[in-house]
C-alpha positions in Angstrom: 41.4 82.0 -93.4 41.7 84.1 -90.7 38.1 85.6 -91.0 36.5 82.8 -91.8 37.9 81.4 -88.7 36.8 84.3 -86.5 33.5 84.0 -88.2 33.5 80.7 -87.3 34.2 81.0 -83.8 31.5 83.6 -83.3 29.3 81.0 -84.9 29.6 78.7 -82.5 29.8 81.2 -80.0 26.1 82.3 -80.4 24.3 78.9 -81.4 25.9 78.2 -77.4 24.4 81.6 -76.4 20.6 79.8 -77.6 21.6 76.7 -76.1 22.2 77.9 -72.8 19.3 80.5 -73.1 16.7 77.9 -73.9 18.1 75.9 -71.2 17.4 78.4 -68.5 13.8 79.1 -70.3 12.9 75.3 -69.7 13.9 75.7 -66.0 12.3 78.9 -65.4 8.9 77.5 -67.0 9.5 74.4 -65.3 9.8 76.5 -61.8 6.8 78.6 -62.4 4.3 75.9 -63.3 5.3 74.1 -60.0 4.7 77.2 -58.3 0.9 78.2 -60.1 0.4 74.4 -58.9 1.1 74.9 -55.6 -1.1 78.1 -55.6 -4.1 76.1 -56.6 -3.6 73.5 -54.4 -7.2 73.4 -53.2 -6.5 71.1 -50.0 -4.2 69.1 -47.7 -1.6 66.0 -48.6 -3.5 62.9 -48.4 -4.0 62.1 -44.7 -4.7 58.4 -43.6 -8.8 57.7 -42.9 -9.8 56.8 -39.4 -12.1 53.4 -41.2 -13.0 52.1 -37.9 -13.2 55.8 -36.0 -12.2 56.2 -32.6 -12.6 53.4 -29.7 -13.2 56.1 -27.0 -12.0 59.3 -27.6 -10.0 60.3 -23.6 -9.0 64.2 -25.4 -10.1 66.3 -27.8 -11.7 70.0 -28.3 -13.0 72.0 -30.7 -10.7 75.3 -31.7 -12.1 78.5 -33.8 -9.9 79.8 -36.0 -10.0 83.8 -36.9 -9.6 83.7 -40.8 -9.0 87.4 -42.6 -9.9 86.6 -46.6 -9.6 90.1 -46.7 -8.2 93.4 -44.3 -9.3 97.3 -44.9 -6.0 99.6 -46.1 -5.6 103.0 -47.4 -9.0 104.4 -46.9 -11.3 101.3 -46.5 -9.6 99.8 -49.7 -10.2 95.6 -49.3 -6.5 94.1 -49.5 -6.9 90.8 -50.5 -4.9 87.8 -48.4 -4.1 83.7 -49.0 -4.8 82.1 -45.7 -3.5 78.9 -44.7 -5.0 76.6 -41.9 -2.1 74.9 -40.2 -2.8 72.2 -38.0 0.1 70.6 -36.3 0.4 67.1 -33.9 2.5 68.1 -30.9 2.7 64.7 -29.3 5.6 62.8 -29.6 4.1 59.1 -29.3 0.6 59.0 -30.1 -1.4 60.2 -33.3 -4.9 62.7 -33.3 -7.7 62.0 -35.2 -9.3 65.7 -37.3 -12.8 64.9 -37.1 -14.0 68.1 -38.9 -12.9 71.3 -40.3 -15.6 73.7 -41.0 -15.0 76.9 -42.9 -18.0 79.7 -41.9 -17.9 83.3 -43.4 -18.5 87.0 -41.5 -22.2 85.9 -40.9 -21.4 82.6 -39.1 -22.7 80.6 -42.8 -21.2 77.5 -43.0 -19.2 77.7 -46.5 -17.2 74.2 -46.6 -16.5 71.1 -45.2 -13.1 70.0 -45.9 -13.6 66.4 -44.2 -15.6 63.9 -45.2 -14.6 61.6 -43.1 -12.2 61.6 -39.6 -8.5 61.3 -40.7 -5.5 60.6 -38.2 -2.6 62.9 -38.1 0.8 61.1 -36.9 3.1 62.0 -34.2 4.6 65.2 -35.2 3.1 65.6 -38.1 1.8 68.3 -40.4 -0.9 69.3 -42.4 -2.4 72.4 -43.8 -5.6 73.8 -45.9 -5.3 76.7 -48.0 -7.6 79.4 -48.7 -6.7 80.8 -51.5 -6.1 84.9 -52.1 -9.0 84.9 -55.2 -11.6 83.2 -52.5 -13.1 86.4 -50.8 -16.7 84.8 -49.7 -15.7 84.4 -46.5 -14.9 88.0 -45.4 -13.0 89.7 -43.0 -14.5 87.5 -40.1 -14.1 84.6 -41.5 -13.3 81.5 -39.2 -12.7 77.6 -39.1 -13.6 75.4 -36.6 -11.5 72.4 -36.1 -12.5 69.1 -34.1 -9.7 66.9 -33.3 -9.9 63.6 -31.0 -7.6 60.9 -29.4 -8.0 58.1 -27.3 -5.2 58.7 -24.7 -4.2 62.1 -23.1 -1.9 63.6 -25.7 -0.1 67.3 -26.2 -2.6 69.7 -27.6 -2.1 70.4 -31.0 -0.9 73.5 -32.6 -3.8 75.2 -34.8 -3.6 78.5 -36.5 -3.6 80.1 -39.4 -1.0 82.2 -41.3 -2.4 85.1 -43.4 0.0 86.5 -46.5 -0.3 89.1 -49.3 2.4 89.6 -51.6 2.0 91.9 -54.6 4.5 94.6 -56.1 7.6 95.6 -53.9 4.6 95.2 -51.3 4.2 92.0 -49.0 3.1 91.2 -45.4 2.1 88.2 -43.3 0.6 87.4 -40.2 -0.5 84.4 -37.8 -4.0 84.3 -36.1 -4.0 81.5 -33.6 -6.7 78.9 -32.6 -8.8 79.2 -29.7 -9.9 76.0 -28.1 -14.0 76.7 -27.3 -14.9 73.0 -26.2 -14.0 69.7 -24.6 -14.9 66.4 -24.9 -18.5 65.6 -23.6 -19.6 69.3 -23.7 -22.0 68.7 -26.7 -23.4 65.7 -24.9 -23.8 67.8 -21.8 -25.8 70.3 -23.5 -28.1 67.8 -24.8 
């Protein structure tokens, strides 16, 4: 009785070994298709439409954004990057319209349009466009430009971009920031 009891014991021992294995499996699987999702998230969270568009618009530029799709390392070798547009409402009270986000490669071509239409962007809030590391047709030069808009004197937004390669025991990350090139009523003025 004795071995068949030890026998039994490691039994049960291993079929909880499986149990618990499989477990962690499901999680792990579970964990890495949320994360492949989120690396081929093409765009933004939903932002709310501007239907009506803006009554008067009081503030408002137009920023470039440097965008590196690629750098040069170790003797001219192209090191791929993910680049992620981050466009952030300072103001505390009122909300920003994004009228347009433009995405132009190293020859100034005009490769996207990530807005259809003008959305608004709360008080304090967030939002963000990705480029992804597997896009390299904009270059090294790459660069957005980013209209925004209000209709009161608000806090100028934050806009930049984050640049990140991670690959082997190898990873690195850097922020390019916006550069406002316009204000409201200079296209009109040039007209």
């Amino acid at each position: 009785m004795g071995s068949n009891f030890r026998f039994a014991i490691l039994l049960l021992g291993m079929v909880a070994l499986v149990v618990v294995l499989a477990l962690v499996g499901s999680q792990a699987d579970r964990r890495l298709a949320s994360l492949e999702t989120l690396q081929r998230a093409p765009t933004a969270p939903p932002l709310r439409e501007l239907r009506d568009g803006l009554r008067q618009v009081a503030s408002g530029r137009t920023v470039y954004v440097p965008i590196y799709s690629h750098v040069y390392a170790e003797g001219g070798r192209e090191q791929l990057l993910e680049a992620t547009l981050s466009i952030r409402n300072t103001d505390l009270d009122q909300a920003i319209a994004i009228t347009s986000i433009r995405y132009y490669d190293t020859d100034g071509q005009l490769l996207k349009e990530y807005l259809e239409h003008p959305v608004s962007l709360g008080p304090l809030a967030s939002t963000d466009f990705l480029v992804e590391q597997r896009d390299e047709a904009g270059g090294a030069g790459a660069n957005f430009l980013v209209e925004w808009a209000a209709e009161t004197a608000v806090t100028e937004p934050l806009i930049e971009a984050v640049m990140v390669r991670v690959g082997g025991n190898q990873a690195f990350a850097f922020r390019s920031p916006g550069y406002p090139i316009s204000r409201p009523g200079d296209q009109a003025q040039r007209n």
